[in-house]
C-alpha positions as CSV (number, residue, x, y, z in Angstrom):
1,X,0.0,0.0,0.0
2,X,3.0,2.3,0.9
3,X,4.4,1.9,-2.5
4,X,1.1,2.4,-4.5
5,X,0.7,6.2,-2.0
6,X,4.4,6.9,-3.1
7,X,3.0,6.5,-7.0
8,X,0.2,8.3,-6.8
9,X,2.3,11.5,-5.2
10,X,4.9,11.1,-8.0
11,X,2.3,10.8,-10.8
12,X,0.3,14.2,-9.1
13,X,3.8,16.1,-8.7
14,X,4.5,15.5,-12.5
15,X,1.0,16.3,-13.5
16,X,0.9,20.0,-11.3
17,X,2.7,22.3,-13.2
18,X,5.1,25.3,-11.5
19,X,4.7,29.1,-12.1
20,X,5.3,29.8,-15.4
21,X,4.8,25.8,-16.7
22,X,7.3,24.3,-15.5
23,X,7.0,21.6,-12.5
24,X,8.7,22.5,-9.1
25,X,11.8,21.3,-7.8
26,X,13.3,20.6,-11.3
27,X,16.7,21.8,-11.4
28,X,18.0,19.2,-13.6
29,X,17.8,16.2,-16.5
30,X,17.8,13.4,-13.6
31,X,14.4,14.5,-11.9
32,X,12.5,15.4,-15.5
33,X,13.8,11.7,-16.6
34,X,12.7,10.1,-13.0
35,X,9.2,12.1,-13.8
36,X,8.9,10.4,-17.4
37,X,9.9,6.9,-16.3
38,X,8.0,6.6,-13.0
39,X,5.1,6.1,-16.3
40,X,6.3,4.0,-17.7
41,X,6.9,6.2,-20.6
42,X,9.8,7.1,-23.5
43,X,10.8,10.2,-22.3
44,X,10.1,12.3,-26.0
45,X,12.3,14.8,-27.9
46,X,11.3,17.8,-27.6
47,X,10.6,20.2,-30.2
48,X,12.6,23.4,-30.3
49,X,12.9,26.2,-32.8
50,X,16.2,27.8,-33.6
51,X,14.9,31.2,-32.2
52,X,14.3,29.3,-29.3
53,X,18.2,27.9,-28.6
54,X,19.3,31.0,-29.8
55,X,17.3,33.0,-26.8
56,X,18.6,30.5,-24.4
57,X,22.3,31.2,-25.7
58,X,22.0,34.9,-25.5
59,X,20.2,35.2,-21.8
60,X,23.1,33.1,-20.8
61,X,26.0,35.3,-22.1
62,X,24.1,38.8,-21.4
63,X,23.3,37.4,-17.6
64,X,20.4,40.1,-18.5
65,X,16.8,39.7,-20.2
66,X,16.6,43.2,-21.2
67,X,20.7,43.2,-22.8
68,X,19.3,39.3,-24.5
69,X,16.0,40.8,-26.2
70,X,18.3,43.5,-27.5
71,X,20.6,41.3,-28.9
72,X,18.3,39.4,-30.7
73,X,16.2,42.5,-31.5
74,X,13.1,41.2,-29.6
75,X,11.1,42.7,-27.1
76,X,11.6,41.6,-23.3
77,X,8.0,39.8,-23.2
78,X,8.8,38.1,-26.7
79,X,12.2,36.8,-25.0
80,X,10.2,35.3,-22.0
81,X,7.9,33.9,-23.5
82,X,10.2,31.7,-25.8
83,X,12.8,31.0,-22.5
84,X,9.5,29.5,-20.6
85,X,8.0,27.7,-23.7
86,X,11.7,26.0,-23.4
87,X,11.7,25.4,-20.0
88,X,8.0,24.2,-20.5
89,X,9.4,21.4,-23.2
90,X,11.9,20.5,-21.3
91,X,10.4,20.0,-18.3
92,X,13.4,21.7,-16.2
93,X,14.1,25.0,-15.4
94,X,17.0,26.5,-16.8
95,X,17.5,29.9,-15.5
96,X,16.5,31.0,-11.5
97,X,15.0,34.4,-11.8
98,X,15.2,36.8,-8.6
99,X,14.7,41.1,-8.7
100,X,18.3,41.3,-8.9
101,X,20.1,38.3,-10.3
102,X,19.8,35.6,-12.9
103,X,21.7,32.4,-12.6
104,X,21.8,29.3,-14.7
105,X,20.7,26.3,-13.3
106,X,22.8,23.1,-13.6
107,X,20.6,21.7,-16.5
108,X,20.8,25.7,-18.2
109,X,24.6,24.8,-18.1
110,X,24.4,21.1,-19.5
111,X,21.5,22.4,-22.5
112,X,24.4,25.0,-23.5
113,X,27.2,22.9,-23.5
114,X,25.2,20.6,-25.8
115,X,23.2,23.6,-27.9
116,X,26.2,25.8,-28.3
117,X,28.1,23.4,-30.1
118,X,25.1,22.4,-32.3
119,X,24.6,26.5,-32.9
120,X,28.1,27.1,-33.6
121,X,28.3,24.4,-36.3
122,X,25.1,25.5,-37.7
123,X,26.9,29.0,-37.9
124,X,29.6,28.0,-39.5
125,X,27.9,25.7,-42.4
126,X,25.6,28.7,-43.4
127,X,28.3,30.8,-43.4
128,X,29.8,28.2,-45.9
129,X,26.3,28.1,-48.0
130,X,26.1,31.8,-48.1
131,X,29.8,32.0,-49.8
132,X,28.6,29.0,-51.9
133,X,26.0,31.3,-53.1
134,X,27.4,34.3,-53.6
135,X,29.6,32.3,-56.0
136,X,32.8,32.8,-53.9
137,X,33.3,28.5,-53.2
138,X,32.0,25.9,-55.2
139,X,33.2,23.3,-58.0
140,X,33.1,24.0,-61.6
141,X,32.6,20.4,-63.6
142,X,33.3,21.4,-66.9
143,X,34.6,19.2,-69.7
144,X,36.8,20.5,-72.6
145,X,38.7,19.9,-76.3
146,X,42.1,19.2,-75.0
147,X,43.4,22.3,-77.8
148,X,41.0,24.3,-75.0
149,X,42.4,22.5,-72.2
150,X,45.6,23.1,-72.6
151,X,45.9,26.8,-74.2
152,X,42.6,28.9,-73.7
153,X,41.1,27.2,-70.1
154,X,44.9,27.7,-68.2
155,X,44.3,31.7,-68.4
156,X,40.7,32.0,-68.1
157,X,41.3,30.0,-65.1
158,X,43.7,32.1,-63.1
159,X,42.1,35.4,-63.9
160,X,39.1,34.0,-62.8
161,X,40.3,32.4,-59.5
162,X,41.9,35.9,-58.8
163,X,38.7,37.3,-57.4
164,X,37.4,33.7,-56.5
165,X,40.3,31.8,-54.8
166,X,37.7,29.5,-53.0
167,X,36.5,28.0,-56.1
168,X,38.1,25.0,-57.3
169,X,37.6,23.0,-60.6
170,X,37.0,19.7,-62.0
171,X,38.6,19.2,-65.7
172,X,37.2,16.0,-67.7
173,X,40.0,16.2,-71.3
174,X,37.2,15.1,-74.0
175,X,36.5,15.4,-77.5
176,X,33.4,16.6,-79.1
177,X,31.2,14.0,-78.6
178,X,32.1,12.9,-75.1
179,X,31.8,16.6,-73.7
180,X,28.3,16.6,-74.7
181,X,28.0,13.0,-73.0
182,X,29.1,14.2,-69.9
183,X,26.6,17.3,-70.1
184,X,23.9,14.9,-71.3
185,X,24.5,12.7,-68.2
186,X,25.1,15.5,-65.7
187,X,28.7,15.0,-64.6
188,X,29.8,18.3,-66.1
189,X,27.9,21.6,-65.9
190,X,29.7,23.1,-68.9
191,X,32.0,22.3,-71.8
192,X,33.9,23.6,-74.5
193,X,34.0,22.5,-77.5
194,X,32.5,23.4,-81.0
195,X,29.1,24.3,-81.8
196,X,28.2,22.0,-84.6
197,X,25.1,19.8,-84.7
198,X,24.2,20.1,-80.7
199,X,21.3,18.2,-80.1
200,X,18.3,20.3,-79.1
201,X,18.3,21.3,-75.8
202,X,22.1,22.4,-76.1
203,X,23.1,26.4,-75.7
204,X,26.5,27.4,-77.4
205,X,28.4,30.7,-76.4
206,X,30.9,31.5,-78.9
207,X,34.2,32.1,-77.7
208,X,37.0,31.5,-80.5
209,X,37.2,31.4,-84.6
210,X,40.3,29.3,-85.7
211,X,41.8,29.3,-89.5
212,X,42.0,26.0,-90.6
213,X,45.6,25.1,-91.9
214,X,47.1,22.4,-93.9
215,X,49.9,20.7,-92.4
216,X,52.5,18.7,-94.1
217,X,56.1,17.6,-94.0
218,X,58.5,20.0,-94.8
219,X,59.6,18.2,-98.4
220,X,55.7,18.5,-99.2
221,X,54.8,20.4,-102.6
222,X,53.0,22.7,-100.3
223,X,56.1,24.0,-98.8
224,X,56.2,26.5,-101.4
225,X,52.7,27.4,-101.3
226,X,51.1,30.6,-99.4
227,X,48.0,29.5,-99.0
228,X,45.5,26.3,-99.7
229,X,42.2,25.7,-100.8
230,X,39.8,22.2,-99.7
231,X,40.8,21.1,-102.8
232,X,44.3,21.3,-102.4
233,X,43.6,17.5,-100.5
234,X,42.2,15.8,-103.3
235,X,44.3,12.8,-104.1
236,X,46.8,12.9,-100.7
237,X,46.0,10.9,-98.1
238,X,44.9,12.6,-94.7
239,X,46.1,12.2,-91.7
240,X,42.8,12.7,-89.4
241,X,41.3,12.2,-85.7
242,X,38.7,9.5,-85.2
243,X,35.1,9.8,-86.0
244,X,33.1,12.2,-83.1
245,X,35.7,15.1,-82.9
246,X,35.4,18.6,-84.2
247,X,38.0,18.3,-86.5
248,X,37.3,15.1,-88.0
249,X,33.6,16.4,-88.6
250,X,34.2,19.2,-90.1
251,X,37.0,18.0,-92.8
252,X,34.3,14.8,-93.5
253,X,31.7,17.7,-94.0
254,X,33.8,19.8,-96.6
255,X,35.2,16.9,-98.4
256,X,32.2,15.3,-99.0
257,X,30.4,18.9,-100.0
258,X,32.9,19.4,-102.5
259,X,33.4,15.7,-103.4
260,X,36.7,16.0,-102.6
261,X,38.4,12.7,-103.5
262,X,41.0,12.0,-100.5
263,X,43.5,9.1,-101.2
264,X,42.1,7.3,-97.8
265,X,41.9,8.2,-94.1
266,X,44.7,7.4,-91.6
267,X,43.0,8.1,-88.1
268,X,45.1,8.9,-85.2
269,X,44.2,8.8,-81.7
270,X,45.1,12.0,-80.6
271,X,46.9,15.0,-82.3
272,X,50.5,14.7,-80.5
273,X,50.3,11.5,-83.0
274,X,49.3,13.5,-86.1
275,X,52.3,15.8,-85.8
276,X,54.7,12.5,-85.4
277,X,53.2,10.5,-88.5
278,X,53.4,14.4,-90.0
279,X,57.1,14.3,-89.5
280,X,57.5,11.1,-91.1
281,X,56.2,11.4,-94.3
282,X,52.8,9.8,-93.3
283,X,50.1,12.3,-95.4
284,X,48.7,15.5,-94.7
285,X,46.6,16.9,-92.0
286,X,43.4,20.0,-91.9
287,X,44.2,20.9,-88.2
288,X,42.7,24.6,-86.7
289,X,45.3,27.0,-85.3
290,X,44.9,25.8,-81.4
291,X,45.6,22.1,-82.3
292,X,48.9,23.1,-84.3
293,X,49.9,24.5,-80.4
294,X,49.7,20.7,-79.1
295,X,53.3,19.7,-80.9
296,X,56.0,20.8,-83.0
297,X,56.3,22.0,-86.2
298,X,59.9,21.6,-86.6
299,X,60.1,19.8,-90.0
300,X,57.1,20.6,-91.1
301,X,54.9,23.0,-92.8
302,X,51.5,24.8,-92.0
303,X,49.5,27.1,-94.5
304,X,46.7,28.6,-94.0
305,X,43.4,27.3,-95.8
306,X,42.0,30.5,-97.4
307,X,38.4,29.6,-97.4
308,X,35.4,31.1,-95.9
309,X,34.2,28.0,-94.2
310,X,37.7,26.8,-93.6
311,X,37.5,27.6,-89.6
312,X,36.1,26.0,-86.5
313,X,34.2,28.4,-84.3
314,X,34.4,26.8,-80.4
315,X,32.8,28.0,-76.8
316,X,31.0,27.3,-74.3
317,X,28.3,24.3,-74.5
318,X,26.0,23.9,-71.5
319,X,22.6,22.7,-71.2
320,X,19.6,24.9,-71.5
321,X,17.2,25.7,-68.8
322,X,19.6,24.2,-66.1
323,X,19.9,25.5,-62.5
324,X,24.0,25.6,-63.1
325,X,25.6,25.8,-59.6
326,X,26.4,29.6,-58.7
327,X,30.0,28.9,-59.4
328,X,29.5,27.6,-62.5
329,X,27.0,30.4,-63.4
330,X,29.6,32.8,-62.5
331,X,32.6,31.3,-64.7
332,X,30.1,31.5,-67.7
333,X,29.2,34.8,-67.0
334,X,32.9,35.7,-66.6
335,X,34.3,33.6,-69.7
336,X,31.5,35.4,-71.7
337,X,33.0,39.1,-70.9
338,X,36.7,37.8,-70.9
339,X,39.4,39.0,-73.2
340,X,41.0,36.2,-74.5
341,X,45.2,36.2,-75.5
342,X,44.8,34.6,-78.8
343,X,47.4,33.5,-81.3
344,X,48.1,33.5,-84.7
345,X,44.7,32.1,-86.6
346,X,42.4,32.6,-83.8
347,X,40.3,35.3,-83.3
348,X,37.9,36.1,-80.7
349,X,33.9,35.7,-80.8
350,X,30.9,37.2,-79.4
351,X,27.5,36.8,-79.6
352,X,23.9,35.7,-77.9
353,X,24.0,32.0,-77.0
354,X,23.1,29.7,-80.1
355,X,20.0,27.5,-78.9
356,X,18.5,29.9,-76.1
357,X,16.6,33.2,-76.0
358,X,18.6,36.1,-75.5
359,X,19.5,36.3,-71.8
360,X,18.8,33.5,-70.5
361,X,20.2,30.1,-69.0
């Protein structure tokens, strides 16, 4: 019988709320956790609001209700309110009020030790997402023609990360039709690479116009020529990249426009190789001005194809409509507007995005 009196005094003391909400005598976790289990109940989590750990912090560091309300530019009565909704949820009171002091209880000082450390992390990651946003960190994914990659990308790059040093970027070397692969499958957020035949759904910002040249070995019959013409290949056999690259398109395309007859087509895997089977005697090569930057010319010879259609205009490729990431947005903003060192055959473009309305995305 004792122990069933003892119950029913525990169960009316947790049920009879204190002044102000909270039950009497609870200056800590233990009793509120005592309260809970005497009923045989899971103790819940409760509910609190970030303005809510936030007025706890600052009454504890002011010592002062009127100096906390200030701080958080509440009124006193606002202030109050949330410190005994707290106290209320937590079933323990956290701050013993008199005329002329304010202390913290021992559960105040255990609920900051734990709070302040969440508060301060959550400080820290938004001031993180707030310089995400405002462009200043962040990843640019972009994927590029290697010509781009390793002549026009290095530059744009360092004047770029001179007003964003946080930013940092991800380079994927590709050829035409793997850049736009990685933008159709979303590992890249931009690319560069030439504008011709992008699916629908593609944006192109032009950037750069390169002369197409003819490049042979130095013992070549066009060693003594000043310029060439498309037709100038008819017969010899070409030296070409594989199938899906810029170059390889657009030399197909004007060949087989002009019905060009070319002795036969000796693909190489990458340029560096081109110049090598150049310097051996192997054929002749249409390469733009960028590629002819990727190896030597000793020993051979590169003239200039004197045709209005003999150039490859390249830029930025990106998808349209996307959300790009606000460091990626910035860099095509930036790369747009940018004064570009070219060299000889290359000259720069500009111009509304092919593919999107005027201004946008």
């Amino acid at each position: 019988m004792r122990r069933s009196r003892i119950t029913c005094v525990q169960s009316r003391a947790r049920a009879r709320p204190g002044r102000g909400g909270v039950p009497p005598a609870t200056d800590g976790p233990r009793h509120a956790y005592r309260a809970w289990a005497a009923g045989g109940e899971a103790m819940p989590v409760p509910d609190l609001t970030l303005q809510q750990l936030r007025a706890v912090q600052a009454v504890a560091e002011s010592g002062s209700f009127t100096k906390a309300a200030a701080a958080e530019h509440i009124s006193q009565s606002v202030l109050s309110r949330r410190i005994k909704e707290v106290e209320r949820l937590l079933r323990v009171r956290l701050f013993d009020r008199t005329t002329r002091q304010l202390d913290t209880t021992s559960a105040g000082r255990a609920f900051l030790l734990m709070t302040g450390t969440v508060l301060d992390e959550l400080d820290t990651q938004l001031r993180r997402f707030l310089t995400f946003v405002a462009a200043q960190s962040g990843t640019v994914a972009l994927a590029a023609l290697p010509s781009l990659t390793a002549v026009v990308l290095p530059d744009l790059i360092r004047e770029f990360m001179a007003d964003h040093p946080e930013v940092t970027f991800e380079i994927r070397d590709a050829d035409a039709a793997e850049v736009r692969g990685n933008l159709e499958a979303g590992t890249v957020e931009l690319g560069l690479s030439d504008g011709g035949d992008l699916p629908d759904g593609f944006c192109f910002a032009p950037l750069l116009r390169e002369q197409f040249y003819g490049v042979a070995h130095h013992s070549h019959r066009w060693s003594v020529r000043d310029s060439l013409s498309w037709a100038d290949f008819g017969g010899e056999t070409v030296v070409a990249t594989p199938p899906g690259t810029s170059i390889r398109a657009r030399t197909d395309a004007m060949f087989g426009e002009r019905s060009i007859p070319v002795s036969r087509h000796f693909d190489a895997p990458c340029v560096a190789a081109i110049g090598g089977l150049l310097r051996a005697g192997v054929g002749v090569a249409a390469l733009p001005a960028l590629e002819l930057r990727e190896f030597s010319l000793d020993g051979l010879v590169a003239i200039p194809l004197e045709s209005p259609d003999a150039t490859r205009v390249t830029g930025v490729v990106y998808r349209r409509g996307q959300a790009l990431s606000p460091a990626s947005a910035r860099f095509l903003d930036f790369v747009r507007a940018a004064e570009v060192d070219t060299p000889r055959g290359v000259s720069r473009v500009r111009g509304e995005a092919a593919g999107c309305a005027p201004g946008t995305v």
